[in-house]
C-alpha positions in Angstrom: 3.1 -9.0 0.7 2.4 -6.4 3.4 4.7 -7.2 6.0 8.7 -8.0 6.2 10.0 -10.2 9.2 11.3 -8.4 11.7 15.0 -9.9 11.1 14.8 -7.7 7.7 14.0 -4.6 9.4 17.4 -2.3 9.1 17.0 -1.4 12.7 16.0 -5.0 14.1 18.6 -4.9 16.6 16.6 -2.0 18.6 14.2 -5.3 19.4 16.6 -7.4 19.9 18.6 -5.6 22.8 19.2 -7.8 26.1 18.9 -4.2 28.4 15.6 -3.8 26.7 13.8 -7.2 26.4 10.5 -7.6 24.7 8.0 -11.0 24.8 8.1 -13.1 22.2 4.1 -12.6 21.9 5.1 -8.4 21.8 7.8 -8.7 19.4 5.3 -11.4 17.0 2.7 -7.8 17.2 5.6 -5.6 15.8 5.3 -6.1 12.3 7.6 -4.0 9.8 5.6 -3.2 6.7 6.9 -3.9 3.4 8.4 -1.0 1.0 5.6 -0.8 -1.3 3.4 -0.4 1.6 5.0 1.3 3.6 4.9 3.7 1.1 1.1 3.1 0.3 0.9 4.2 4.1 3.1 7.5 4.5 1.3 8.8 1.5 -2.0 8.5 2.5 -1.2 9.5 6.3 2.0 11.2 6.1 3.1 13.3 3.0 2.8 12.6 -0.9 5.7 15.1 -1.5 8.7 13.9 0.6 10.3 10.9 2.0 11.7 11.5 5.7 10.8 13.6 8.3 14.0 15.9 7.3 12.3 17.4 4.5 8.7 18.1 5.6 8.1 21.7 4.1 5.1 24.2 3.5 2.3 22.1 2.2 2.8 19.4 4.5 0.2 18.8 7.8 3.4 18.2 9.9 5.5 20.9 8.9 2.1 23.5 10.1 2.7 24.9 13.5 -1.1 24.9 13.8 -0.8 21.2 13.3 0.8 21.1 17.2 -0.5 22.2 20.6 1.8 20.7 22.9 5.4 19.7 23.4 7.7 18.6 25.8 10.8 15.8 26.8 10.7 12.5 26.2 14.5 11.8 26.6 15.0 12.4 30.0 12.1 9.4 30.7 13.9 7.2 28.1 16.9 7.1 30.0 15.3 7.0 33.6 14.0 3.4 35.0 10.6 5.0 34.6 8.2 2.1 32.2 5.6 4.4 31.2 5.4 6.6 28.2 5.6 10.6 29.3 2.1 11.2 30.9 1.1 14.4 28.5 1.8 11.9 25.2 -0.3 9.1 27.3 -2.8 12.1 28.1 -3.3 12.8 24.6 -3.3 9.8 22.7 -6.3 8.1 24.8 -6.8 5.4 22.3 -8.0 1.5 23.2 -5.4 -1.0 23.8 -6.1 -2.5 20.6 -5.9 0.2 18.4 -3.3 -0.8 15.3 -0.6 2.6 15.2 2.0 2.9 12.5 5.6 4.3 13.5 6.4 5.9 10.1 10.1 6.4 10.2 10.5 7.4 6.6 7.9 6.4 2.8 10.5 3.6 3.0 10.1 2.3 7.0 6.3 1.9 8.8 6.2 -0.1 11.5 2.9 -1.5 12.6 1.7 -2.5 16.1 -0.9 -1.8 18.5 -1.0 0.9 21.1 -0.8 -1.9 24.0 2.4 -3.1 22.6 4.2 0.1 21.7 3.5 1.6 25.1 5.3 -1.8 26.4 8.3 -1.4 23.7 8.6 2.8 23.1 11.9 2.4 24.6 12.9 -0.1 21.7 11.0 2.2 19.4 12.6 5.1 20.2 15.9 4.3 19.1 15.3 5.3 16.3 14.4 8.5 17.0 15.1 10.6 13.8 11.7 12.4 13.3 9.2 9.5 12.9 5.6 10.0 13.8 3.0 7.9 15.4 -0.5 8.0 14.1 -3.1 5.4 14.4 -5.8 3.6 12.1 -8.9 6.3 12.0 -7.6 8.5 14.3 -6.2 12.3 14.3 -4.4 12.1 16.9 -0.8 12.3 16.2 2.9 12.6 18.0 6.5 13.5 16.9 9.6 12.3 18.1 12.6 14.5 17.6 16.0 13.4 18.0 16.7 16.6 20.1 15.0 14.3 22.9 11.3 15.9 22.2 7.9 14.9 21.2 5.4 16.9 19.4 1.5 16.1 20.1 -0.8 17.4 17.6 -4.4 16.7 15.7 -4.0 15.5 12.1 -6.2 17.8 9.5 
């Protein structure tokens, strides 16, 4: 099994919140993977060494300041009435609607979507803002949230 319902998910509740409603069609598109792929996934696109962003070190794509050309504050947006995603991270990750992105929390939590539906939901997403990255299927491009209230935008190797 690939997938988890979303009930199972640790952090449901950040889809679940009342101040932050999602459609029922958005929240059927969010799709927690399951451990064994979730972990299938953060090796292959993530790291092999370590588990959560905490611990990326030398060796890892992330953890290379070449890896990053532009940063800036996502917070600030998050807590304004402002919809949209920051425009530099909408800038930089130009991918179709229907492109299927992975929120990769930790080798344990991947969260799978499409880029329509998380740039509906990134409030929800971002909740859980302890690191994770979001990369998509065949593509290099690549952002960072830190829980300082940052993003990272960067090209994968």
């Amino acid at each position: 099994m690939n997938y988890i319902a979303i009930e199972e998910l640790k952090h449901a509740w950040v889809f679940k919140r009342k101040d932050l409603p999602i459609s029922d069609k958005d929240l059927a598109a969010i799709k927690p993977m399951s451990n064994a792929r979730s972990a299938t996934l953060w090796g292959a696109a993530i790291s092999s060494k370590v588990d959560h962003p905490d611990f990326f070190s030398e060796g890892d794509w992330v953890f290379e300041d070449s890896t990053w050309s532009e940063k800036g504050p996502w917070e600030a947006i998050w807590d304004s009435e402002e919809p949209e995603l920051p425009e530099a991270i909408l800038n930089h990750l130009t991918w179709e609607n229907n492109t299927v992105v992975y929120f990769c929390l930790s080798r344990k939590v991947v969260i799978e979507t499409t880029w329509a539906v998380f740039k509906r939901t990134w409030k929800n997403f971002l909740m859980m803002d302890d690191g994770p990255l979001l990369v998509a299927k065949k593509r290099k491009e690549v952002a960072q949230f830190l829980p300082n209230g940052t993003f990272k935008l960067g090209l994968k190797p």
